[in-house]
C-alpha positions in Angstrom: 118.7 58.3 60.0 117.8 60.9 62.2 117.7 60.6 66.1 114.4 60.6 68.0 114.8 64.1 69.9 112.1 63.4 72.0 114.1 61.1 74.5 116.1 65.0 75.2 112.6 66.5 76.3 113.4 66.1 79.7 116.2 68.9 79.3 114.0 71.4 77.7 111.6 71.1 81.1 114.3 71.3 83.4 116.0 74.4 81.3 112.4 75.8 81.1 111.8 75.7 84.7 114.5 77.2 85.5 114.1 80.1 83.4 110.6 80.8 84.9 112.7 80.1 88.5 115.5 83.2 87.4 112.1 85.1 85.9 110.5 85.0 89.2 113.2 85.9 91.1 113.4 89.5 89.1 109.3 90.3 89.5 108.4 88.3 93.1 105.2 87.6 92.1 104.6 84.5 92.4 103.1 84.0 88.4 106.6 82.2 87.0 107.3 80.2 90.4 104.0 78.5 89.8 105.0 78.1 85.8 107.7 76.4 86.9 106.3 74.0 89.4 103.5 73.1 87.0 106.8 72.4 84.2 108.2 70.4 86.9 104.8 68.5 87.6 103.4 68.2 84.9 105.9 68.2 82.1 109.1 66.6 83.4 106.8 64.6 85.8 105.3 63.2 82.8 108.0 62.8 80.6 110.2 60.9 83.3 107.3 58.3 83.6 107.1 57.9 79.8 104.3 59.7 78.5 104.0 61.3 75.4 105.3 64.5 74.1 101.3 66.3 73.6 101.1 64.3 77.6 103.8 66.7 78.4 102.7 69.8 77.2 98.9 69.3 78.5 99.5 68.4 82.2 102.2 70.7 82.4 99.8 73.5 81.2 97.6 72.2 83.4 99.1 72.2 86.7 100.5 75.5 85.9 97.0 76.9 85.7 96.1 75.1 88.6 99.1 76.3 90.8 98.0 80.0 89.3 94.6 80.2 90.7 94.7 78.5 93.2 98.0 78.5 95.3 99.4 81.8 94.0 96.4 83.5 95.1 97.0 82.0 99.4 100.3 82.7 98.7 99.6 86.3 97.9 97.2 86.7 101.0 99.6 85.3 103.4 102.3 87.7 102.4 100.3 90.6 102.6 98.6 90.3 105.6 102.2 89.3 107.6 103.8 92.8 106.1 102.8 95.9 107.9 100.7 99.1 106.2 103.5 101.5 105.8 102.2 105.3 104.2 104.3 106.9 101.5 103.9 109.9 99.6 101.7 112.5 101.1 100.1 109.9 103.1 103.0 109.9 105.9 103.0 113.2 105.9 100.1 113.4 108.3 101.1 113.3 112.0 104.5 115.0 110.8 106.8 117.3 113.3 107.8 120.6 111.3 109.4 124.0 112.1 107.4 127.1 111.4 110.0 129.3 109.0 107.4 132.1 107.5 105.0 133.7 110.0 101.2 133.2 109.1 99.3 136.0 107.6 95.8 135.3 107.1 95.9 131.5 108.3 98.6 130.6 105.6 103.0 130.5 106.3 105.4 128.3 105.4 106.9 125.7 107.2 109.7 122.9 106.8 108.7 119.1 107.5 111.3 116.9 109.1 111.7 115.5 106.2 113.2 117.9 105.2 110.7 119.3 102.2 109.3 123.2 102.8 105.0 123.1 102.6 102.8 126.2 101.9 100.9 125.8 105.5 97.5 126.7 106.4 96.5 126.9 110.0 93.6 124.2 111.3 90.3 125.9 112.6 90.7 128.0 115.4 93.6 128.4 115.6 94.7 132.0 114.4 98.1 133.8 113.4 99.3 134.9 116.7 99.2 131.4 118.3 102.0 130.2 115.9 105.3 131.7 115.5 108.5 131.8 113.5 110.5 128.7 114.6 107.9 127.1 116.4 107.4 123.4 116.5 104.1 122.3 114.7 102.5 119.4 113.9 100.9 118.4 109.6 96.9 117.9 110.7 96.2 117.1 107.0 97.1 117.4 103.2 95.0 120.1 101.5 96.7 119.6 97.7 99.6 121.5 97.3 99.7 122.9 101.3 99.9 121.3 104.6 97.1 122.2 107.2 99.0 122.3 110.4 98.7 122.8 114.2 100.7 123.7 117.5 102.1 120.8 118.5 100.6 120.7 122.0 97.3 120.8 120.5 95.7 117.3 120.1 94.0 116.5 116.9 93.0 113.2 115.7 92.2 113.9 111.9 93.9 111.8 109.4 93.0 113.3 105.7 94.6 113.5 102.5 92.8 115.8 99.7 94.1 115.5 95.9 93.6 117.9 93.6 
């Protein structure tokens, strides 16, 4: 006679969550966290007050879909609004310090962010080729696709704008 494997259910929920618990620990997202709490809820809750095995599967499949529209979704909110906006790419390039290390001809040079990386540079409006000089401090105005528009750091400019080819 074989044995009823059903009474070891409650193993296969526990093992189950925490596999979605490890899961969710790799991708921080939230989606397996609330797979495991609706396995915990709904399928070892279940099983631990006596219900059937197709019990089991339905509530916890339940209460996982339940946890995943409608607590994942506060959860997400909550932790994007407490974390600051922080620009990457060409995006925190704009309000940059560099050094001028070509001399502009026409409105366009060279220069070297603080960052380290070296820009083609265009000048801003009015501002023309004598006013900058090789060495000078400047400061990145905007992105203009492959070249920085720049200005003399004493100047005040307020113009925040990225342009992608």
């Amino acid at each position: 006679m074989l044995p009823d494997l059903t009474q070891y259910l409650w193993i296969l929920w526990l093992a189950l969550a925490v596999l979605f618990v490890i899961i969710e620990l790799l991708t921080l997202e939230f989606t397996f966290l609330m797979l495991a709490a609706g396995t915990l809820i709904g399928g070892l809750g279940t099983n631990l007050l006596g219900g059937p095995w197709w019990l089991q599967i339905g509530l916890a499949a339940v209460a996982s879909a339940l946890l995943l529209f409608t607590i994942r979704p506060l959860l997400l909110r909550a932790l994007r609004r407490s974390s600051p906006v922080v620009l990457t790419n060409v995006d925190a390039l704009v309000g940059m310090p560099a050094r001028v290390t070509r001399a502009f001809l026409q409105g366009a040079g060279e220069v070297k962010l603080d960052n380290g990386e070296t820009w083609s540079a265009r000048l801003t409006a009015g501002v023309t080729d004598g006013e900058v000089t090789v060495g000078e401090t400047v400061t990145v105005v905007a992105v203009r696709g492959a070249a920085v528009e720049i200005a003399p750091a004493s100047s005040p400019t307020t113009e925040r704008t990225v342009e992608h080819d």
